[in-house]
C-alpha positions as CSV (number, residue, x, y, z in Angstrom):
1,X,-4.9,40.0,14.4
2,X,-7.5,37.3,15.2
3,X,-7.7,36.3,11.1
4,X,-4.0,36.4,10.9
5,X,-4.3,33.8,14.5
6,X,-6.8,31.8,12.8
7,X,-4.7,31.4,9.3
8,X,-1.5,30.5,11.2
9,X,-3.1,27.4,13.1
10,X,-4.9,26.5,10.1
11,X,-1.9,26.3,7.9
12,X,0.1,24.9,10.9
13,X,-2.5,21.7,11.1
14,X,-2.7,21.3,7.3
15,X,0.9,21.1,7.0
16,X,1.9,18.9,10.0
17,X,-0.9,16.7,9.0
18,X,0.4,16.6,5.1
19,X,4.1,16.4,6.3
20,X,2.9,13.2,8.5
21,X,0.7,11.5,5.1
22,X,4.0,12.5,3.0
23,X,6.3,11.3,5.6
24,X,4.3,7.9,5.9
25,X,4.0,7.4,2.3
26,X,8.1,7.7,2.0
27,X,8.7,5.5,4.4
28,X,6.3,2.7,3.4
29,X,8.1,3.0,-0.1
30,X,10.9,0.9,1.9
31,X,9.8,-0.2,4.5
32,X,6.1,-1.5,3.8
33,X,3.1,-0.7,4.5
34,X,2.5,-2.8,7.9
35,X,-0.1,-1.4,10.6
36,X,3.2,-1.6,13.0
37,X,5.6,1.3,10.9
38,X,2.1,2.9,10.2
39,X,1.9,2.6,14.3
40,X,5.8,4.1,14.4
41,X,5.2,6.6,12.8
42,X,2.2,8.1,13.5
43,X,2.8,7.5,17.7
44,X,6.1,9.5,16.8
45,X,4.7,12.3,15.7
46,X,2.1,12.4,18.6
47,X,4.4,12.7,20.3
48,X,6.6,15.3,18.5
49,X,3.0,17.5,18.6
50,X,2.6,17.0,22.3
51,X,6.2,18.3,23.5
52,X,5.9,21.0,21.2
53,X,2.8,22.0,22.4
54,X,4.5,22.0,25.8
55,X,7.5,24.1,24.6
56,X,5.0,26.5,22.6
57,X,3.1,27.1,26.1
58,X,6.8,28.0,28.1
59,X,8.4,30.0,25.3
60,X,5.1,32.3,24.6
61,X,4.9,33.0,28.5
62,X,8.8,34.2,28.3
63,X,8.7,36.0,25.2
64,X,5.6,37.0,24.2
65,X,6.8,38.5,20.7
66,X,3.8,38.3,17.8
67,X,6.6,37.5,15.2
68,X,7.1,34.6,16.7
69,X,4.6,32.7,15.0
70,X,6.2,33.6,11.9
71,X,9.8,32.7,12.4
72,X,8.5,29.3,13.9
73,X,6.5,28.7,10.6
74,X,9.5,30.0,8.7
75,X,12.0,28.0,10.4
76,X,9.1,24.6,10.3
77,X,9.4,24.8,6.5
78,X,13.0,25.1,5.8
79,X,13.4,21.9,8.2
80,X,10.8,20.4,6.2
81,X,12.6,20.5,2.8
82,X,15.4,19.7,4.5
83,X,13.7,16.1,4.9
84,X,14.5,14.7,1.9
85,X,18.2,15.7,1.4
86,X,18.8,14.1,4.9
87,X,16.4,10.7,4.0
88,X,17.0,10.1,0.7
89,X,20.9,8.7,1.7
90,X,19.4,6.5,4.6
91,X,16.4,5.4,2.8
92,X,18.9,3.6,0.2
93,X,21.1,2.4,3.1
94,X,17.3,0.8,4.3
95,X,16.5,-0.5,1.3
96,X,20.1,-2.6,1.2
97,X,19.6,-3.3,4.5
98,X,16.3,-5.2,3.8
99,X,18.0,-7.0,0.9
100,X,20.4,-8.4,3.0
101,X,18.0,-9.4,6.0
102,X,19.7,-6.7,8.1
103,X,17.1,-6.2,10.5
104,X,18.6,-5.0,13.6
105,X,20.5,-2.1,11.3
106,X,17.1,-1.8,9.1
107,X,15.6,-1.2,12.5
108,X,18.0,1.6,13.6
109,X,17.7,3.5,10.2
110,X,13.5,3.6,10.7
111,X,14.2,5.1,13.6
112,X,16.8,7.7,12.9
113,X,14.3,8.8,9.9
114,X,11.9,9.2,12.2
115,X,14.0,11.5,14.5
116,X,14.6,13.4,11.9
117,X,11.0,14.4,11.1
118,X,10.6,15.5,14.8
119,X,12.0,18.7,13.9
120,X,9.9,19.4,12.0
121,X,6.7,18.7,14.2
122,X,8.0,20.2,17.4
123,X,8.3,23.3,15.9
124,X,4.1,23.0,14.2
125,X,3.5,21.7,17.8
126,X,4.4,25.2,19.2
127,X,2.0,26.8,17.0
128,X,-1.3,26.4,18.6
129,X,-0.5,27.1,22.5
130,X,1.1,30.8,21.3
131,X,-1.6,31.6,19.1
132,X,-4.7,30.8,21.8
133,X,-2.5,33.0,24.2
134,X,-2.4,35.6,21.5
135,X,-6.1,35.0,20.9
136,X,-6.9,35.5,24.5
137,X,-4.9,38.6,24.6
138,X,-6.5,40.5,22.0
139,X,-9.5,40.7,24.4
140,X,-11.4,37.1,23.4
141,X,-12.5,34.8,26.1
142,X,-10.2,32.0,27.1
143,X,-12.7,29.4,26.3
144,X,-13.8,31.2,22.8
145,X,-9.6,31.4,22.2
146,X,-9.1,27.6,22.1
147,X,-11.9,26.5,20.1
148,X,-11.4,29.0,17.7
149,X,-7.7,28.5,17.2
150,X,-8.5,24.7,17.9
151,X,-11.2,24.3,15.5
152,X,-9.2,26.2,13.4
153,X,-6.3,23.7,13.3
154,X,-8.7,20.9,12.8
155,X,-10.0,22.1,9.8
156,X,-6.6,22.6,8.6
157,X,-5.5,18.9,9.3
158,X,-8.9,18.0,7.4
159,X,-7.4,19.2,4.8
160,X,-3.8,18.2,5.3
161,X,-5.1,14.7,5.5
162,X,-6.6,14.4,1.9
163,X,-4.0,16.7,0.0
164,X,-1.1,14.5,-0.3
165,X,-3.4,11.4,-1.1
166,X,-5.0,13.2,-3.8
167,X,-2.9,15.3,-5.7
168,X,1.0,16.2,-4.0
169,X,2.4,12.5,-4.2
170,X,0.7,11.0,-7.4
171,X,1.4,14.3,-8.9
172,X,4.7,15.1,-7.3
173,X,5.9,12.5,-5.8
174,X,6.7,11.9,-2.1
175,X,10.5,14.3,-1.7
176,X,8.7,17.0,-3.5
177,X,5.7,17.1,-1.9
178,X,7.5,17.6,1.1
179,X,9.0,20.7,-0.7
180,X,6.1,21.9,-1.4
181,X,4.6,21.7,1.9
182,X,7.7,23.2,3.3
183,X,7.2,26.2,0.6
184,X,3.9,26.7,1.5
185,X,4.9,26.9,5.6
186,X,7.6,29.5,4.7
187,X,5.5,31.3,2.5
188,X,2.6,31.8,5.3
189,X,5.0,32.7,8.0
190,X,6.6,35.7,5.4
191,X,3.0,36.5,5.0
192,X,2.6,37.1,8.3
193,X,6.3,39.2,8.6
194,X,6.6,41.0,5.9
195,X,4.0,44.0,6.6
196,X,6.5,44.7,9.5
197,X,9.4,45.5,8.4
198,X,11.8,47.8,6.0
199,X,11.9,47.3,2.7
200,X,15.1,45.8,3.1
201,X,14.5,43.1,5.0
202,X,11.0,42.2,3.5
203,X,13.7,41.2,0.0
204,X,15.9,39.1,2.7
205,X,13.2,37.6,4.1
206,X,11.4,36.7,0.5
207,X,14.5,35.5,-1.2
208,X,14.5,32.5,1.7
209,X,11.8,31.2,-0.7
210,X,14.5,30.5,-3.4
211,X,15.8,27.7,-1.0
212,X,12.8,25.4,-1.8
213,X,11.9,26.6,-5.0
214,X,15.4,25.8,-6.0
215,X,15.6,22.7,-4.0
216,X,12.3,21.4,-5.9
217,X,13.8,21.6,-9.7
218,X,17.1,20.6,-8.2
219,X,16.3,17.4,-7.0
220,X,15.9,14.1,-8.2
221,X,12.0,12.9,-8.9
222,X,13.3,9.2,-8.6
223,X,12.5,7.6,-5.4
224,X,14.8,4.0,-5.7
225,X,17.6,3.6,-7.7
226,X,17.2,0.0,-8.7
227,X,18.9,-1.2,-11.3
228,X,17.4,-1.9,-14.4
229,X,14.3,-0.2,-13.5
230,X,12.0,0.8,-16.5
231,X,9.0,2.3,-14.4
232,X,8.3,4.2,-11.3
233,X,5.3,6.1,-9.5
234,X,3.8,7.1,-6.6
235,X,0.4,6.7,-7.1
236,X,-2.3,7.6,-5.0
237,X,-2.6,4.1,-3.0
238,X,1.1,2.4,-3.9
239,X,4.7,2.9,-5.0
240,X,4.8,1.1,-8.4
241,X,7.9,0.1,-9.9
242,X,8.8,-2.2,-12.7
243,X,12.4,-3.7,-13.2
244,X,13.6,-5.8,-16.4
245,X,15.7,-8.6,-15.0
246,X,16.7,-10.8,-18.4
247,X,14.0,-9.8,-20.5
248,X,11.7,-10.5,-17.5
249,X,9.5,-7.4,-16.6
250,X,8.9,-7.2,-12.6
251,X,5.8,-5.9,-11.0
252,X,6.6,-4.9,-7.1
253,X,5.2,-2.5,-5.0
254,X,6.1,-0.6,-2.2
255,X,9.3,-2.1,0.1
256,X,9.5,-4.3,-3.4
257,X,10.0,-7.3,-1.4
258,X,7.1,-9.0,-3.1
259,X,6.6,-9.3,-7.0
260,X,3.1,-8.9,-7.9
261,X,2.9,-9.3,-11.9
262,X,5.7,-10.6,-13.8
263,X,5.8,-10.8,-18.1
264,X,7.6,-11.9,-20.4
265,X,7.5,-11.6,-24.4
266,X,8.1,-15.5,-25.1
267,X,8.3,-17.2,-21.8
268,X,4.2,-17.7,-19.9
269,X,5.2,-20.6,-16.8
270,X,6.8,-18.1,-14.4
271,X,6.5,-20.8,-11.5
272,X,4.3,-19.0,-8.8
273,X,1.1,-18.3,-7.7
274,X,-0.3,-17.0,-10.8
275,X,-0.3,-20.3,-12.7
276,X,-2.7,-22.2,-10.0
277,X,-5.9,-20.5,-11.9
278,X,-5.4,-22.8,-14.3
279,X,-5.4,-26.1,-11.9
280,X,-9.0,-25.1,-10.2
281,X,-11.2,-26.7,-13.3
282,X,-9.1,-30.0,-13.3
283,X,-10.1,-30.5,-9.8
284,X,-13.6,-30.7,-10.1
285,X,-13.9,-31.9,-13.5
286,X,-12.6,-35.0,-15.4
287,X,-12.3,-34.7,-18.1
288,X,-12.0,-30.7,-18.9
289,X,-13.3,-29.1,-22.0
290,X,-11.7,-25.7,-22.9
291,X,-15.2,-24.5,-24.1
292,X,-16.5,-25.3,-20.3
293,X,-14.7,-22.5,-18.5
294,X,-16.9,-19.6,-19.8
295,X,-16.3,-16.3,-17.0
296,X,-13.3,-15.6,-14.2
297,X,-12.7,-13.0,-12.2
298,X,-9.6,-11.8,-10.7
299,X,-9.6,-9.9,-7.4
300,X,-6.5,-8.3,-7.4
301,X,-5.8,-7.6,-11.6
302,X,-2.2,-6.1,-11.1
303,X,0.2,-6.4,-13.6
304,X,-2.7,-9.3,-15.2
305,X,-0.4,-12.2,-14.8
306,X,-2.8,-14.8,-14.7
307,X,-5.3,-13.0,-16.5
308,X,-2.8,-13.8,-19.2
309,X,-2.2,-17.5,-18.9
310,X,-5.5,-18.2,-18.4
311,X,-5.9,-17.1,-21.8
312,X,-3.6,-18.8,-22.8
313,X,-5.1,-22.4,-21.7
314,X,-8.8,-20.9,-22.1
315,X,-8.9,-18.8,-25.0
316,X,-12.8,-18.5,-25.3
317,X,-12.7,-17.3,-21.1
318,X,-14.1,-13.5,-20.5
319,X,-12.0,-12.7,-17.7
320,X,-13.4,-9.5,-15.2
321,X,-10.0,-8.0,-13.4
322,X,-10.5,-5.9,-10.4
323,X,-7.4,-3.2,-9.3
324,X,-8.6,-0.5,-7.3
325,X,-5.1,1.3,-8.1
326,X,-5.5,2.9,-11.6
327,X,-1.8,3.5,-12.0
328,X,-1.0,0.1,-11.7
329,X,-3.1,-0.9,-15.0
330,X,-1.3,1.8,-16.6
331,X,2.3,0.8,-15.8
332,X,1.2,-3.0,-17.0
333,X,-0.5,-2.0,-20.1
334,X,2.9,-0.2,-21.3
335,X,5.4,-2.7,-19.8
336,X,3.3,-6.2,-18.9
337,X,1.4,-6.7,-22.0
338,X,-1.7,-5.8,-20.4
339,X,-5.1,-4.8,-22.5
340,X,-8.6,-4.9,-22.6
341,X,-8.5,-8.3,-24.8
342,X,-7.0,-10.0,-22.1
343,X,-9.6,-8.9,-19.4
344,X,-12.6,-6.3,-18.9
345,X,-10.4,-4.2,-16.6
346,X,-13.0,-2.5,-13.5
347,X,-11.2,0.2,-11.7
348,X,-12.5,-0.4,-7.9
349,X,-12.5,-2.3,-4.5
350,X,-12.2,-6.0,-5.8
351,X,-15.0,-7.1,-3.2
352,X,-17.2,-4.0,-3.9
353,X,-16.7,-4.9,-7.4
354,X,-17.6,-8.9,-7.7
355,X,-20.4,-8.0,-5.4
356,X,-22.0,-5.2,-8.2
357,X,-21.5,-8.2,-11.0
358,X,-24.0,-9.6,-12.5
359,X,-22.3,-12.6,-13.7
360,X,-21.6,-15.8,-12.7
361,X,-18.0,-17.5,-12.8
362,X,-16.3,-20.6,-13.5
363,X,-13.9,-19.3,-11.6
364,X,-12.3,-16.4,-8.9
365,X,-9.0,-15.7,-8.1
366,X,-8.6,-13.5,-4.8
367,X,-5.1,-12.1,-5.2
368,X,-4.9,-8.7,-3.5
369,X,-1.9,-8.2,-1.5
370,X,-0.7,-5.1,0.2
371,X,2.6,-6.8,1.1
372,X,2.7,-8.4,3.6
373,X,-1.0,-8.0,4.2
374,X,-4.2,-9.7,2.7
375,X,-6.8,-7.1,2.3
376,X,-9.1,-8.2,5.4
377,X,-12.6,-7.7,3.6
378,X,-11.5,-10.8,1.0
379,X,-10.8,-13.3,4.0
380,X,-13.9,-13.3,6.0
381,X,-17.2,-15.5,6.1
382,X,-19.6,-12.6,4.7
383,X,-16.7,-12.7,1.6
384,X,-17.0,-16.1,1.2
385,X,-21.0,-16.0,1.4
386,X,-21.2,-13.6,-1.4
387,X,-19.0,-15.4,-3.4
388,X,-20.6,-18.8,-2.9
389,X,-23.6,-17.2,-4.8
390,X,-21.3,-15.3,-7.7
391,X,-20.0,-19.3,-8.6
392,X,-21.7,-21.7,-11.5
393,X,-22.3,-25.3,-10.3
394,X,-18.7,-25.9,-10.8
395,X,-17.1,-23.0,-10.0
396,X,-14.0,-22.5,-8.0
397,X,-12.7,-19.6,-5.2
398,X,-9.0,-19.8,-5.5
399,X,-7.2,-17.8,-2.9
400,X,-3.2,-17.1,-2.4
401,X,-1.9,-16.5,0.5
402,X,0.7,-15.9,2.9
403,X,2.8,-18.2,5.1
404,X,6.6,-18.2,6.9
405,X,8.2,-21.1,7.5
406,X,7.6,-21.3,10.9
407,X,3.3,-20.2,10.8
408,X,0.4,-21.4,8.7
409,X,-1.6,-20.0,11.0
410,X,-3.1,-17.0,8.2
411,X,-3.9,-20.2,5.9
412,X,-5.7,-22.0,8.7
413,X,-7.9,-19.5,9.5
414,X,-8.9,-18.9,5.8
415,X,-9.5,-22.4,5.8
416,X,-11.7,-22.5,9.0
417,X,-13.6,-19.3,7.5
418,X,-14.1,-20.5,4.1
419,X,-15.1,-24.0,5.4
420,X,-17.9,-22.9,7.2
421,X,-19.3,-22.1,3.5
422,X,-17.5,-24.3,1.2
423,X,-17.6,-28.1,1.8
424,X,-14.7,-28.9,-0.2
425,X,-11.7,-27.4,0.2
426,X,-7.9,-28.5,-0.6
427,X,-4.3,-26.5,-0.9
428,X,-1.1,-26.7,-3.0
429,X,1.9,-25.1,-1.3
430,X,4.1,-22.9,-4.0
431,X,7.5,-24.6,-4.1
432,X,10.7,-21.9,-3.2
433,X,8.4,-19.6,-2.2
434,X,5.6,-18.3,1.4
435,X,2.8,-19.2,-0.6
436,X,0.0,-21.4,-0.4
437,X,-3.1,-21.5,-3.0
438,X,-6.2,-22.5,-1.2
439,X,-8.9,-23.5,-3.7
440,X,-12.9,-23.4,-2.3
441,X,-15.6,-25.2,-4.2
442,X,-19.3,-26.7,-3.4
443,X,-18.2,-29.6,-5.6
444,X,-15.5,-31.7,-4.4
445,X,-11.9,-31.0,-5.0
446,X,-10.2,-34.2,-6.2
447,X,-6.3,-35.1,-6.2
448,X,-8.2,-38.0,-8.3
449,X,-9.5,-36.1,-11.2
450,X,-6.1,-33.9,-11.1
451,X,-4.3,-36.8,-11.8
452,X,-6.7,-38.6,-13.9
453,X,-6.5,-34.9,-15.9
454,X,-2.6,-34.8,-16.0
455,X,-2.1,-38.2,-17.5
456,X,-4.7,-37.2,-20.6
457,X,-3.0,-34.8,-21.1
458,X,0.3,-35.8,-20.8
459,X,0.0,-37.8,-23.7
460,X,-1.5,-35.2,-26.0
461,X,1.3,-33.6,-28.1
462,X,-0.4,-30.1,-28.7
463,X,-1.2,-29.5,-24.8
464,X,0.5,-26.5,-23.8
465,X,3.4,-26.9,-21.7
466,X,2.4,-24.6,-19.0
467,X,-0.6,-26.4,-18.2
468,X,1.3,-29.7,-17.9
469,X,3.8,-28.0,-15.7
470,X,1.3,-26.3,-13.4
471,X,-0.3,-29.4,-13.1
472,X,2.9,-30.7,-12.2
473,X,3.5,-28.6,-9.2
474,X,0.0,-29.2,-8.3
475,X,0.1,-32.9,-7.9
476,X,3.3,-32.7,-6.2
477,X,2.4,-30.4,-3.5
478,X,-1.5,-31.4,-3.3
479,X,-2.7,-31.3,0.5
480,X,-6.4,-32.4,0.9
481,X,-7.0,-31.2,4.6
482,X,-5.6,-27.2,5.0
483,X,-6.1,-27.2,8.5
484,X,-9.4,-26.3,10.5
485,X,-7.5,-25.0,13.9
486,X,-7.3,-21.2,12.7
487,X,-9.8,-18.3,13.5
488,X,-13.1,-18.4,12.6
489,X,-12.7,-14.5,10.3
490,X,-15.8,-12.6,9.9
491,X,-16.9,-8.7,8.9
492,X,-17.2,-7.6,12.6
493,X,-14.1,-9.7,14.0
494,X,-11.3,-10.2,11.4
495,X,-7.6,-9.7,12.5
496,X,-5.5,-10.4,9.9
497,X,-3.2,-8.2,10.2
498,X,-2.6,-9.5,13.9
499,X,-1.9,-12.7,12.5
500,X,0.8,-11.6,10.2
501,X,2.4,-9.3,12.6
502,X,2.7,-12.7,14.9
503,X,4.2,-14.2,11.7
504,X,6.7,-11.3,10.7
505,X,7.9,-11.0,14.6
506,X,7.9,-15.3,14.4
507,X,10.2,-14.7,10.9
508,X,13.1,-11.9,12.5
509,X,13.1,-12.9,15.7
510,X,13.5,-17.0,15.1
């Protein structure tokens, strides 16, 4: 009896802890992955634990029946494959809803999802208070009864916490690894059943396993059903998809709100972010010699975008791309044109990464978005310090971020953090889109030379047209002073993601 306690709240924190990554996973697919839905979701389920622990310590005190703890595992798992059959229809209905700015009715669907995972939960939440009363009467100590049955459950949400990550949803994907989870929960609380009864019912009671089993080859592995999409996968930090919109291959991740790579076969000016690499060395240099611009890094590799048309202007460049998401590289090297002649590819933290290189560059890029969030450890002044010293004489930090129309406050404080290293710094606002490209440099950043630079080559006839038109934008949208009046970001105060929950709330509720 005391193992059998002992498995039961292990399994029962494993599981509610694997349910709660799976869940959160599923619902950052379309909703994002913003500290306030990660806030949501896990205060939900909190909560969900703490009334079932409630209900677990009234029921047991009524009916103290030792089957109980199998029927509530039992009946925890079927309402845990029943997840995706009931989320999958409002999941869609939430990702129209955020096409079409929605938000009130986007706002109602998050919330109905999370209702239904409190089934769920309750039910996991009943677990531990009926198995330390259990515990305590098969003859153990009351004190000896909780932190057995409560270590017990700890160890199991240890557990819970890293399966998922690791091996359900890349392998699985999020609706199945739900299934899974709920198999497992039915299959402990048989275990603990089946010894009990006739022979007749032990078949009953097995054949409920065919409802998952079934339920798992039945349903569909696809998560969205965007049109034109080519690509999808859950992978252990993202959702990765890639659509095909007139020959145009899109990198998004997550909600999908954001595109983070885009390729095409013929076409290499794709009028965003990406294309600002190439404006850093005709800043600080007049004129520019393709020869000059020897190493780049990219902090934030993705689909390799600008790896690419850096290339293109600098053939001779060796680029170093950073993408801590394996995945990703593998989606762009079969649909972006990625590969290793475009850029050494290093699978790791971008800011661990640069900081392990040896080399010196001619030129950064910091590009790694989480949608809508800047990854914090690339925006403060330690960042900056470190990569004042990875930079040749002439080397440039180039940095995209966020905005809304009504905030620039995210930009400001870069700009406050980075100028407390860099002396010169200047910004070119992305037009029709929320972002800005701040560019860092020791040596000073001049609308001068950019013009001086666009003219040259203006008149040249075998100058690639991307560079003139990226010089183009550049010039037009040039701003010398970002803005000093932000926060001053560093490694032991940096709250980013603060800021851009100020400028989401400033964008919906306008």
């Amino acid at each position: 009896m005391k193992r059998f306690l002992l498995v039961m709240a292990f399994f029962s924190g494993l599981c509610s802890m694997a349910i709660e990554m799976t869940a959160s996973r599923m619902l950052q697919n379309f909703f994002s992955a913003t500290n306030i839905i990660w806030a949501c979701i896990i205060g939900s389920i909190l909560i969900y634990l703490s009334v079932g622990n409630w209900i677990g310590g009234k029921i047991v005190e009524k009916t103290p029946n030792r089957k109980l703890l199998s029927v509530l595992l039992i009946l925890s798992g079927v309402s845990t494959c029943v997840i995706p059959l009931l989320s999958r229809p409002l999941l869609q209905k939430s990702a129209n809803a955020l096409n079409e700015q929605q938000f009130l009715y986007l706002i109602f669907l998050f919330f109905l999802l999370l209702c239904i995972l409190s089934i769920p939960m309750l039910i996991l939440g009943m677990i531990n208070p009926i198995s330390i009363y259990f515990y305590n009467h098969a003859g153990h100590p009351f004190g000896n009864s909780i932190g057995s049955i409560l270590s017990s459950s700890t160890l199991g949400s240890f557990a819970g916490t890293f399966i998922p990550v690791f091996f359900l949803i890349p392998q699985f994907g999020t609706s199945r690894a739900l299934i899974i989870i709920g198999f497992l929960l039915i299959g402990v609380g048989i275990g603990g059943w089946i010894f009990s009864e006739s022979e007749q019912k032990r078949f009953l009671i097995i054949a409920m396993l065919f409802f998952p089993v079934s339920e798992f080859f039945l349903i569909s592995p696809k998560v969205k059903n965007s049109s034109n999409q080519i690509y999808e996968k859950e992978s252990m930090y993202n959702y990765i998809e890639i659509v095909e919109e007139h020959n145009f291959s899109l990198l998004k991740i997550n909600e999908g709100q954001a595109i983070q790579s885009i390729y095409h076969p013929e076409q290499v000016n794709y009028y965003g972010p990406w294309e600002q690499i190439l404006t850093a060395p005709y800043l600080v240099n007049y004129p520019v010699e393709s020869e000059s611009i020897k190493n780049a890094a990219i902090l934030g590799l993705a689909g390799g975008t600008a790896a690419m048309q850096l290339k293109k202007i600098f053939p001779d460049v060796v680029i170093d791309g950073y993408e801590i998401d394996p995945d990703i590289i593998d989606a762009a090297k079969k649909h972006m044109g990625l590969n290793e002649n475009v850029a050494a590819i290093h699978l790791v933290d971008a800011r661990i990464g640069i900081t392990q290189s040896k080399n010196q560059y001619d030129l950064i890029m910091a590009d790694a978005y989480k949608p809508p969030y800047i990854a914090p450890n690339l925006c403060t002044y330690e960042f900056f310090l470190m990569i004042s010293k990875k930079l040749s004489d002439s080397g440039v930090l180039i940095v995209n971020v966020g905005r809304s129309e009504t905030s620039r406050y995210l930009l400001e404080s870069l700009a406050t953090t980075a100028g407390a290293v860099f002396p010169c710094l200047c910004v070119v606002d992305i037009p029709n889109s929320m972002n800005s490209i701040l560019f860092a440099s020791n040596k000073k950043l001049s609308y001068e030379n950019l013009l001086r630079n666009y003219s040259d080559l203006s008149s040249e006839s075998n100058v690639p047209k991307l560079l003139i038109e990226t010089l183009s934008v550049a010039l037009g949208n040039f701003q010398e002073n970002p803005g000093k009046e932000g926060l001053f970001l560093s490694d032991d105060s940096v709250p980013v993601d603060r800021i851009i929950n100020q400028m989401i709330f400033g964008s919906v509720f306008r």
